[in-house]
OpenMM code with the backbone's topology and positions (N, CA, C; nanometers):
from openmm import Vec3, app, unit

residues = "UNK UNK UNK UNK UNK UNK UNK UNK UNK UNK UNK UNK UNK UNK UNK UNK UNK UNK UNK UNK UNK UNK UNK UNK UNK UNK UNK UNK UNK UNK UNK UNK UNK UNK UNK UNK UNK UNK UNK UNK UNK UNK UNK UNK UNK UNK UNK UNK UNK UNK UNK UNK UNK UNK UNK UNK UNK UNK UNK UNK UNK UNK UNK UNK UNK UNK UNK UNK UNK UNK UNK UNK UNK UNK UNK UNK UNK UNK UNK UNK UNK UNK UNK UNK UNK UNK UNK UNK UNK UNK UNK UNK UNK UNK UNK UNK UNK UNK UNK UNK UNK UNK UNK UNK UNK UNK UNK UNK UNK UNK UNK UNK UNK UNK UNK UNK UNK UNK UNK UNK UNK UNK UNK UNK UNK UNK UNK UNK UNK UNK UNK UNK UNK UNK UNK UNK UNK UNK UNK UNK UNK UNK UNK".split()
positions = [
    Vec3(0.0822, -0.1194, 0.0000),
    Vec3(0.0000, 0.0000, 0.0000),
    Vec3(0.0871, 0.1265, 0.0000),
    Vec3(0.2031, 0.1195, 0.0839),
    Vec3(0.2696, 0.2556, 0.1060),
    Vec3(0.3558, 0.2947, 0.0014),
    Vec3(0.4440, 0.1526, -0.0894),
    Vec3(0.4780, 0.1551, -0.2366),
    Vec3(0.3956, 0.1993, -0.3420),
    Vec3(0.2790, 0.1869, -0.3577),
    Vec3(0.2001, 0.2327, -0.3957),
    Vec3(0.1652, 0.4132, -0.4394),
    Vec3(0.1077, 0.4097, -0.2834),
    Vec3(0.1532, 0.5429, -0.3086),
    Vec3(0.2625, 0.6611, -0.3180),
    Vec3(0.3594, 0.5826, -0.2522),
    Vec3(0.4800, 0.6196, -0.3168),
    Vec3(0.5435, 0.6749, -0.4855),
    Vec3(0.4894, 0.5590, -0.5339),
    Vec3(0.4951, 0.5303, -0.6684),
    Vec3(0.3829, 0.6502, -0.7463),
    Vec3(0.2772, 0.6574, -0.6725),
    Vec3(0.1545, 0.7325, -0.7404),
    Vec3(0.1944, 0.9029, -0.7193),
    Vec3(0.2876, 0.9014, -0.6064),
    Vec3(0.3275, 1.0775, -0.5305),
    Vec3(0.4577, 1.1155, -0.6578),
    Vec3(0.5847, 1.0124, -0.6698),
    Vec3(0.6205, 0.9962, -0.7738),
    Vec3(0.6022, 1.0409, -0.8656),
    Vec3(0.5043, 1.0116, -0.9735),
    Vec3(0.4418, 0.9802, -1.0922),
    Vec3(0.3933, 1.1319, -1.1278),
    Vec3(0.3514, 1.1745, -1.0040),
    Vec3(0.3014, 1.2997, -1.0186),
    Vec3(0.3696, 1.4019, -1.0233),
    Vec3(0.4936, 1.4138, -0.9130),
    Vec3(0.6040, 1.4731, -0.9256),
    Vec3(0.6607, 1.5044, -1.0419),
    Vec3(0.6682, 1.4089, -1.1128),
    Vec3(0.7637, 1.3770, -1.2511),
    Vec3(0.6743, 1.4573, -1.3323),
    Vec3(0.5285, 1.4438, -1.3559),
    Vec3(0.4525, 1.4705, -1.4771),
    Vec3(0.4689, 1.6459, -1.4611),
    Vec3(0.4400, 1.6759, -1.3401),
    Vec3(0.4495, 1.8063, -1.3206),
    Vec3(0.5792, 1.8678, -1.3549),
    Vec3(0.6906, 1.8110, -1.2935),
    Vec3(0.8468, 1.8710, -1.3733),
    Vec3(0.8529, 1.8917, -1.4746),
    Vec3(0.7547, 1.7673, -1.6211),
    Vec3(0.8043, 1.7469, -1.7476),
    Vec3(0.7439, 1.8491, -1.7841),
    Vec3(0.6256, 1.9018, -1.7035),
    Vec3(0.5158, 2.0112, -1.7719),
    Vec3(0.5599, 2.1145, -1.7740),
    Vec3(0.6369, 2.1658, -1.6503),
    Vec3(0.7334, 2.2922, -1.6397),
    Vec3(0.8017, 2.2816, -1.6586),
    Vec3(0.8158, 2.2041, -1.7329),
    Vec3(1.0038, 2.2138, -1.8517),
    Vec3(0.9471, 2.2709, -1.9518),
    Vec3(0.8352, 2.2322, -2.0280),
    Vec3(0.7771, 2.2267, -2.1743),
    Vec3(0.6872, 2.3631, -2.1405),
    Vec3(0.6644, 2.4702, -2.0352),
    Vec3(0.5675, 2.5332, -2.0738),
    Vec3(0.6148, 2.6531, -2.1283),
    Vec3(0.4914, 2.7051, -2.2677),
    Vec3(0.5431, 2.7660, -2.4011),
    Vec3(0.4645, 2.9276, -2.3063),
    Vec3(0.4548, 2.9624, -2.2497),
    Vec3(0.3546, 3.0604, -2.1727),
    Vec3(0.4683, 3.1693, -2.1888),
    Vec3(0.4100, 3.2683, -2.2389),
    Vec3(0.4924, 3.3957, -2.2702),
    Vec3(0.6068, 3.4192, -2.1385),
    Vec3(0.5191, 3.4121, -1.9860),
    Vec3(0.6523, 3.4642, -1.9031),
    Vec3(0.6821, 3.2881, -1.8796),
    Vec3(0.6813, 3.1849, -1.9089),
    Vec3(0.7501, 3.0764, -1.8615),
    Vec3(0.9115, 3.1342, -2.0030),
    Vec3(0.8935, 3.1722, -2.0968),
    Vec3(0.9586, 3.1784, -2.2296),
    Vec3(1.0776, 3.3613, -2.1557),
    Vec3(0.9753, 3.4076, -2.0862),
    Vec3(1.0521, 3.5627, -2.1191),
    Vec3(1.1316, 3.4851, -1.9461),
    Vec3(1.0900, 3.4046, -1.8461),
    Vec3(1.1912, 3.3774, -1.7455),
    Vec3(1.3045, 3.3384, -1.7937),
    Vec3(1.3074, 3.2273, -1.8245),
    Vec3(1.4133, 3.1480, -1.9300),
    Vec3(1.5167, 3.2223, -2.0180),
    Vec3(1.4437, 3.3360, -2.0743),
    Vec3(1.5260, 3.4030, -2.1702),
    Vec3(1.6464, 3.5033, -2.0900),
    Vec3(1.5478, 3.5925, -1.9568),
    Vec3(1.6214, 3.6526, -1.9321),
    Vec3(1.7011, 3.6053, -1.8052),
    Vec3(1.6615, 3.5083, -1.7219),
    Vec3(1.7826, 3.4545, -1.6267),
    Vec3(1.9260, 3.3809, -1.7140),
    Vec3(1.8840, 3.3424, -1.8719),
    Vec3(2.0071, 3.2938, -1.9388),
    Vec3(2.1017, 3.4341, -1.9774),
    Vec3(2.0246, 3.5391, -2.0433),
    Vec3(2.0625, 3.6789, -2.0787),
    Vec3(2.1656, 3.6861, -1.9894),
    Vec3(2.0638, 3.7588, -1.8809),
    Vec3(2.1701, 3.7940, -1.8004),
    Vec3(2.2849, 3.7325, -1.6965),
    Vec3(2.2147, 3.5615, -1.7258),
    Vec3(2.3947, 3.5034, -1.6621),
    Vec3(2.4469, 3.4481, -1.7046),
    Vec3(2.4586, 3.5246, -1.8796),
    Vec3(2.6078, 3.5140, -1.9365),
    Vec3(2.5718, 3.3781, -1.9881),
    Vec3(2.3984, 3.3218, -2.0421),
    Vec3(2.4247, 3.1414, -2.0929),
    Vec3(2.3553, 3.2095, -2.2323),
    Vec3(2.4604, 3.2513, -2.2931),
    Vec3(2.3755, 3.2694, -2.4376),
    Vec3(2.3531, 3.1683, -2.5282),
    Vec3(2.3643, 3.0748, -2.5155),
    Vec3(2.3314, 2.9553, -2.5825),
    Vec3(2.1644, 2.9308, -2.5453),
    Vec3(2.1379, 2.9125, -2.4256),
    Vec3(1.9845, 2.8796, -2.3916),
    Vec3(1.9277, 3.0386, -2.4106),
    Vec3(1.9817, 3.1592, -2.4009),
    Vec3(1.9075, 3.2221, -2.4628),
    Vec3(1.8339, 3.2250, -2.6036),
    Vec3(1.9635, 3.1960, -2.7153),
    Vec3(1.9221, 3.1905, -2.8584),
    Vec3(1.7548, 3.1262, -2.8591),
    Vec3(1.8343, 2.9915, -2.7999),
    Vec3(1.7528, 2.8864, -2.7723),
    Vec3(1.5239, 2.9438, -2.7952),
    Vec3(1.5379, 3.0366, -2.7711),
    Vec3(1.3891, 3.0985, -2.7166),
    Vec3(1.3846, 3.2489, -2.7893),
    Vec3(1.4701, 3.2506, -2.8712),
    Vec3(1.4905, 3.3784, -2.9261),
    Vec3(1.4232, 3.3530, -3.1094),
    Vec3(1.3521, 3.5235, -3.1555),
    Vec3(1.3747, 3.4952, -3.2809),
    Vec3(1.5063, 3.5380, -3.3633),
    Vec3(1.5172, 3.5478, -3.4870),
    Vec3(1.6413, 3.5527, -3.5801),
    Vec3(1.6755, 3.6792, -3.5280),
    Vec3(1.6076, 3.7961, -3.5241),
    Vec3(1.6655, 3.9395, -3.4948),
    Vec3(1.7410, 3.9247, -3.4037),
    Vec3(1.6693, 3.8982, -3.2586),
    Vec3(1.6905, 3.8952, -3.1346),
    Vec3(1.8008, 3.7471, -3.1514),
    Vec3(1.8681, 3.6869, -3.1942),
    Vec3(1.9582, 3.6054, -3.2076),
    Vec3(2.0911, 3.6891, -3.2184),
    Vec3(2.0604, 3.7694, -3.3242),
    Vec3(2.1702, 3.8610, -3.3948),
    Vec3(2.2097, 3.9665, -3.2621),
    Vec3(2.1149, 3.9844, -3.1778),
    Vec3(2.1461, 4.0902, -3.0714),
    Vec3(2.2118, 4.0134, -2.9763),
    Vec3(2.1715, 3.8492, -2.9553),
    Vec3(2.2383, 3.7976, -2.8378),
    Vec3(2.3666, 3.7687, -2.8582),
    Vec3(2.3915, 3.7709, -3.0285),
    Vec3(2.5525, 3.6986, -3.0665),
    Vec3(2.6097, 3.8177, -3.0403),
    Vec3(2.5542, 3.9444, -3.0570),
    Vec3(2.6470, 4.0656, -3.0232),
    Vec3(2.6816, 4.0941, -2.8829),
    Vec3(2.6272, 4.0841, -2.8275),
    Vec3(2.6525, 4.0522, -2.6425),
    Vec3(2.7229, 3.9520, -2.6043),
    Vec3(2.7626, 3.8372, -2.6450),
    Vec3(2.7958, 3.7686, -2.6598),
    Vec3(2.9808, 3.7839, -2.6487),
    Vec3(2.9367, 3.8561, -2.7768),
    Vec3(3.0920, 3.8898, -2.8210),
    Vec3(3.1738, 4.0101, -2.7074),
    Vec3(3.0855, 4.1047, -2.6875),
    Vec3(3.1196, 4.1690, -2.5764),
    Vec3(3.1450, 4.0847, -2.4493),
    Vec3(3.0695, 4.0142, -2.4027),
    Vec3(3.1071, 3.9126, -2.2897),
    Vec3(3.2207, 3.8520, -2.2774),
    Vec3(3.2717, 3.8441, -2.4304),
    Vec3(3.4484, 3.7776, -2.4077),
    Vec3(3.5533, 3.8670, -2.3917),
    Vec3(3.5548, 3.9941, -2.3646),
    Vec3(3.6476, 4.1035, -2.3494),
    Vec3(3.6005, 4.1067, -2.1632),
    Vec3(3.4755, 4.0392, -2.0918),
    Vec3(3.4783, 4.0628, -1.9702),
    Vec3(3.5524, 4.0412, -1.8933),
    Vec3(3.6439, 4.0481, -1.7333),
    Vec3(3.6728, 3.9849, -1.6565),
    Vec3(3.6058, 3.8626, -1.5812),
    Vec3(3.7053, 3.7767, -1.5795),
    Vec3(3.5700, 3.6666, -1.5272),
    Vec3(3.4599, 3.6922, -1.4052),
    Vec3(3.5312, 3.8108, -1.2868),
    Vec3(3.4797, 3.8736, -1.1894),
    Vec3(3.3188, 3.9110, -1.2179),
    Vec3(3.3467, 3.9660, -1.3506),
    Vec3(3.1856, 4.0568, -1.3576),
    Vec3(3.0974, 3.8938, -1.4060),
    Vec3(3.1276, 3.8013, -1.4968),
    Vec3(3.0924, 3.6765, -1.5102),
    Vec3(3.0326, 3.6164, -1.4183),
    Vec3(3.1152, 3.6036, -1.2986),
    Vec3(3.0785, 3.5278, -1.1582),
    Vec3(2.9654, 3.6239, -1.0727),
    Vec3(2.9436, 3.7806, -1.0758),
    Vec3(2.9119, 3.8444, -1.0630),
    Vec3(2.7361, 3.8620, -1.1240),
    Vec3(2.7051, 3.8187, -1.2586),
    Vec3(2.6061, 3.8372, -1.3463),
    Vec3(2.5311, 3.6999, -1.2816),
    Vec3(2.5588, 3.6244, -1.2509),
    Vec3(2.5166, 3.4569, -1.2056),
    Vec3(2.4536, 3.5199, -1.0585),
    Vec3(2.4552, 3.6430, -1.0394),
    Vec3(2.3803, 3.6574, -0.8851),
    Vec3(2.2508, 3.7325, -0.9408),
    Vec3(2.2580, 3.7871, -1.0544),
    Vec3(2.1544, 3.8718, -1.0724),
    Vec3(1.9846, 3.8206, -1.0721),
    Vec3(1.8830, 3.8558, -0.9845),
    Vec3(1.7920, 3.8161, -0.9700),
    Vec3(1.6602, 3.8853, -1.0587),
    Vec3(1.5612, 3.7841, -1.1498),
    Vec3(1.5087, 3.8099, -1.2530),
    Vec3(1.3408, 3.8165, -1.1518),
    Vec3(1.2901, 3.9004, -1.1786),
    Vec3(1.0766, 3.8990, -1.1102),
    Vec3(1.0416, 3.9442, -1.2204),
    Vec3(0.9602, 3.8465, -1.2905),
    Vec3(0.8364, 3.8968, -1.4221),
    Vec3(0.7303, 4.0004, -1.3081),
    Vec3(0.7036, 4.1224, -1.3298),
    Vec3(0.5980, 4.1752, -1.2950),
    Vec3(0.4834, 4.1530, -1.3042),
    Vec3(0.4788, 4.1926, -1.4707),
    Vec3(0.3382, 4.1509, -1.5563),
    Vec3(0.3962, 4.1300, -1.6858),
    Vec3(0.2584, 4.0464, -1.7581),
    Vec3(0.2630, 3.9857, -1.9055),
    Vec3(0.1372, 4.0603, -1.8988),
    Vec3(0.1406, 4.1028, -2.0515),
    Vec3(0.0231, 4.1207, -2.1265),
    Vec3(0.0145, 4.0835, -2.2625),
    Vec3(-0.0501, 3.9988, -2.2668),
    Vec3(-0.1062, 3.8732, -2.4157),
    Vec3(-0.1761, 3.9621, -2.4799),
    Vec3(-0.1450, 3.9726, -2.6318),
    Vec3(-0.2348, 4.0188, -2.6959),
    Vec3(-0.2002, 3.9605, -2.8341),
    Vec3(-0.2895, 3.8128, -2.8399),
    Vec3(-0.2905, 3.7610, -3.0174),
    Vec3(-0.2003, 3.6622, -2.9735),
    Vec3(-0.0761, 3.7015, -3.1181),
    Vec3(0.0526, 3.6561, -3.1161),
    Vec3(0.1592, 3.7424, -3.0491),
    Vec3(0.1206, 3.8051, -2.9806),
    Vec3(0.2325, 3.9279, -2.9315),
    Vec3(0.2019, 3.9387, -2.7680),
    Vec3(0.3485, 3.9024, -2.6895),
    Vec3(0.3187, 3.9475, -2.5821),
    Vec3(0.4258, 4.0422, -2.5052),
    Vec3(0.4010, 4.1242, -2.4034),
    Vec3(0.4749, 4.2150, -2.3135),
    Vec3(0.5127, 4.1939, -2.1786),
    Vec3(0.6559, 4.1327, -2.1686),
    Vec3(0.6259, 4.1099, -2.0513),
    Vec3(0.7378, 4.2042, -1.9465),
    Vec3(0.7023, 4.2770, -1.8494),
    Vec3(0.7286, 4.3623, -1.7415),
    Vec3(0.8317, 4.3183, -1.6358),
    Vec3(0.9623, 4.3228, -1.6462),
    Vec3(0.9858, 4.2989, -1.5196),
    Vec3(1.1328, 4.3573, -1.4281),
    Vec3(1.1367, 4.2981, -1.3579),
    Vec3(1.2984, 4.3669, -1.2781),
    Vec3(1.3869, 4.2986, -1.2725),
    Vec3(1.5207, 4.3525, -1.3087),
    Vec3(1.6624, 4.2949, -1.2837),
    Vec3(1.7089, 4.3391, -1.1584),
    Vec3(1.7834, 4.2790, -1.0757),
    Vec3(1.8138, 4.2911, -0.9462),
    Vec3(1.9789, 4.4192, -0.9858),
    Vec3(2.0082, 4.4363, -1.0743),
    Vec3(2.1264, 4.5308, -1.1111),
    Vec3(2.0856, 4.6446, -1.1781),
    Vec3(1.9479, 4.6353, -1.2243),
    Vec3(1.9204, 4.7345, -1.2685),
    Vec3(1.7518, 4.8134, -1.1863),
    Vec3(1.7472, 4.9643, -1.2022),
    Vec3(1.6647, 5.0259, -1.1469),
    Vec3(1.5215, 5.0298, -1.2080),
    Vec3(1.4372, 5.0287, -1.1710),
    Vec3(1.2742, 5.0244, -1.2428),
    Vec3(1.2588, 4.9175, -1.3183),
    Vec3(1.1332, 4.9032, -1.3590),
    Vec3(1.0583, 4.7898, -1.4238),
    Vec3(1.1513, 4.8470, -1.5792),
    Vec3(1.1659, 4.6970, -1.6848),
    Vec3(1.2004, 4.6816, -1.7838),
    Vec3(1.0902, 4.6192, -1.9180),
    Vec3(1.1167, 4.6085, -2.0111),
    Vec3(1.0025, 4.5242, -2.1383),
    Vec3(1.0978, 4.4624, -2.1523),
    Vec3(1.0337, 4.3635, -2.2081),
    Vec3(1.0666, 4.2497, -2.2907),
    Vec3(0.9503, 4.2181, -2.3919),
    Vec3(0.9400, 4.1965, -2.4750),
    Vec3(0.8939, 4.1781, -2.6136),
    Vec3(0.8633, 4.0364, -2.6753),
    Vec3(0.7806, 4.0006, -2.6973),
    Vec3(0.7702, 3.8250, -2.7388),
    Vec3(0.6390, 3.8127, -2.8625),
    Vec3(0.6995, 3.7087, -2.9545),
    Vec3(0.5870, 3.6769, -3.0187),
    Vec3(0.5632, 3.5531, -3.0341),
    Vec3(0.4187, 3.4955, -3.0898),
    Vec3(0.4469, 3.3721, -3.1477),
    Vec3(0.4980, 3.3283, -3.2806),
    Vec3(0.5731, 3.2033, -3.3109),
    Vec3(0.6180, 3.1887, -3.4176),
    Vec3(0.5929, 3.0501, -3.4554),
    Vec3(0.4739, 2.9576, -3.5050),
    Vec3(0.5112, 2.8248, -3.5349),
    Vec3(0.3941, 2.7862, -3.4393),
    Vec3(0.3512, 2.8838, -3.3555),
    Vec3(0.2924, 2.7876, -3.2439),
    Vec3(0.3881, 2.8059, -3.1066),
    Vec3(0.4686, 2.8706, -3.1285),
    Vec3(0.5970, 2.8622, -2.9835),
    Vec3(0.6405, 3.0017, -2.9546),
    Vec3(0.6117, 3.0592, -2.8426),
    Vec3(0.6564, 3.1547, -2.8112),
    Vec3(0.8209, 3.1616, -2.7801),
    Vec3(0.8788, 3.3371, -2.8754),
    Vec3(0.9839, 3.3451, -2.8415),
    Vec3(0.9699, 3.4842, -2.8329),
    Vec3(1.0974, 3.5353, -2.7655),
    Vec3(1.1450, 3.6466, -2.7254),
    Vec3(1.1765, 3.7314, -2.8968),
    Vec3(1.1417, 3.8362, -2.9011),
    Vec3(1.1332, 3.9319, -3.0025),
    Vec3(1.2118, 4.0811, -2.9628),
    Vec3(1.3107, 4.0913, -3.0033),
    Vec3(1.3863, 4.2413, -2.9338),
    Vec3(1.5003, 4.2707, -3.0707),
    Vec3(1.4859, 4.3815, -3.0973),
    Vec3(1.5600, 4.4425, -3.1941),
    Vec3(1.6362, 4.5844, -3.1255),
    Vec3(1.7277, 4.6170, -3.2166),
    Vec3(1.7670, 4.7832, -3.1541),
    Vec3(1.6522, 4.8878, -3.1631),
    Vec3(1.5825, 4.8674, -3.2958),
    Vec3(1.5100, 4.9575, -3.3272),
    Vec3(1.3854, 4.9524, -3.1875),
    Vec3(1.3640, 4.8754, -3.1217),
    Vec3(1.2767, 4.8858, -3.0024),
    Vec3(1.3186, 4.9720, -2.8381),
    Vec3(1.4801, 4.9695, -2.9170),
    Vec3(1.5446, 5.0735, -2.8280),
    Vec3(1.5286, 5.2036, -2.8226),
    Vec3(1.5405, 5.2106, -2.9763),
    Vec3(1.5118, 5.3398, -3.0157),
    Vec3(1.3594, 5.3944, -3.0157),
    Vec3(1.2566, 5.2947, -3.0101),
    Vec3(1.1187, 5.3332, -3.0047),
    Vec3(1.0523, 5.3735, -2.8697),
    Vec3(1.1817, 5.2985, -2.7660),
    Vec3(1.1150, 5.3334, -2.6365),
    Vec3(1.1234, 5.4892, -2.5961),
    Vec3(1.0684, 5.5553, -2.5032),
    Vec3(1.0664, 5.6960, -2.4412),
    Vec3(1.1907, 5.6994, -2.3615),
    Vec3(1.2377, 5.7673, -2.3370),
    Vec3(1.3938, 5.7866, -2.2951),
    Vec3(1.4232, 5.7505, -2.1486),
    Vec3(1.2976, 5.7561, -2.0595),
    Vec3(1.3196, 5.7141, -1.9182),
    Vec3(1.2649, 5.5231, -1.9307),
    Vec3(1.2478, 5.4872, -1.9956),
    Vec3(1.2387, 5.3565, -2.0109),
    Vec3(1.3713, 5.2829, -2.0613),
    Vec3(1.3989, 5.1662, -2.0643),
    Vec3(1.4968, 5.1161, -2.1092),
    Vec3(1.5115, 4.9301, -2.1401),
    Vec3(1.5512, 4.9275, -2.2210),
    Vec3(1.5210, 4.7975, -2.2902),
    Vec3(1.6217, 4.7058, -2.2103),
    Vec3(1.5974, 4.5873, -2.2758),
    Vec3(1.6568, 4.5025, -2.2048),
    Vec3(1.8377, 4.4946, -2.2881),
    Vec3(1.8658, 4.5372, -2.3874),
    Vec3(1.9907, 4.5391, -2.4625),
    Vec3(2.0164, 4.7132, -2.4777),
    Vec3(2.0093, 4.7809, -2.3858),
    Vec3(2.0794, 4.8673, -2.3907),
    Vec3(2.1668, 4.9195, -2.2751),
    Vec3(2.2708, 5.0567, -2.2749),
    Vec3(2.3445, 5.0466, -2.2115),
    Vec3(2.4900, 4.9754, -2.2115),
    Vec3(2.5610, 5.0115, -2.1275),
    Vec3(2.6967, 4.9628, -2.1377),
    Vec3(2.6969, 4.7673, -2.0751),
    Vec3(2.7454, 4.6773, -2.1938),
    Vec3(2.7763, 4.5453, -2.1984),
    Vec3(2.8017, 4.4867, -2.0622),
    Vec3(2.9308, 4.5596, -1.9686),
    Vec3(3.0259, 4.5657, -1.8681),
    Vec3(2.9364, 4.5541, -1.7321),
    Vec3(2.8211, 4.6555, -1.7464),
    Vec3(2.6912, 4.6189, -1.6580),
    Vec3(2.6317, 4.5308, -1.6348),
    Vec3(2.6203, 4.4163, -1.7666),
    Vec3(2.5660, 4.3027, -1.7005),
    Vec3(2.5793, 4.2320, -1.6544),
] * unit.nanometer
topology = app.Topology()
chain = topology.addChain("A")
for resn in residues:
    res = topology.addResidue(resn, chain)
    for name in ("N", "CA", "C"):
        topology.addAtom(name, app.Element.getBySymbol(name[0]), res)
């Protein structure tokens, strides 16, 4: 009986992990994107990214190899809170805070295929209002 339910507490455990591995939910997609962003795993970023926003992560990227490893070991502390998402269609917004940086931030996402990914260009840098600030701007060395 107690194998049993063992086995059944188990079962459930597991199904639930596999589910929150696989979930496509705009902030399950914009968490993922930006705890990899910003600690320096640009590989699992791409990973959730579209082609634009690929081209922006390989450029950070490249800046990241002129870092000291200090600021490296340093970026791995930074703490990510989605605020808010707002869904609209194929397009979503999602709101939130970096523990290194001041005020709420955007992040940008669409669907593509059926799968939500992260959507960020420069030109969204340039579209924002000047006391706002994107998630790829600013000096590299900061993150």
């Amino acid at each position: 009986m107690r194998y049993n339910r063992f086995i059944a507490i188990f079962a459930a455990l597991l199904m639930l992990g596999l589910a929150s591995c696989t979930d496509n939910s705009p902030k399950a997609v914009a968490e993922k994107f930006l705890n990899a962003f910003y600690h320096k795993d640009y590989e699992k970023a791409r990973s959730v990214s579209t082609e634009k926003t690929i081209e922006l992560v390989n450029l950070m990227e490249q800046f990241s190899i002129q870092q000291p490893d200090s600021v490296k070991q340093n970026a791995k502390l930074i703490k990510i809170e989605i605020v808010d998402v707002k869904e609209e269609g194929d397009k979503a917004t999602v709101i939130y805070t970096a523990s290194n940086e001041p005020g709420e931030q955007k992040l940008r996402l669409e669907k593509q295929n059926g799968k939500w990914l992260v959507s960020h260009s420069k030109q969204d840098d340039l579209d924002e209002e000047p006391s706002e600030e994107g998630i790829l701007e600013g000096d590299a060395t900061e993150m």
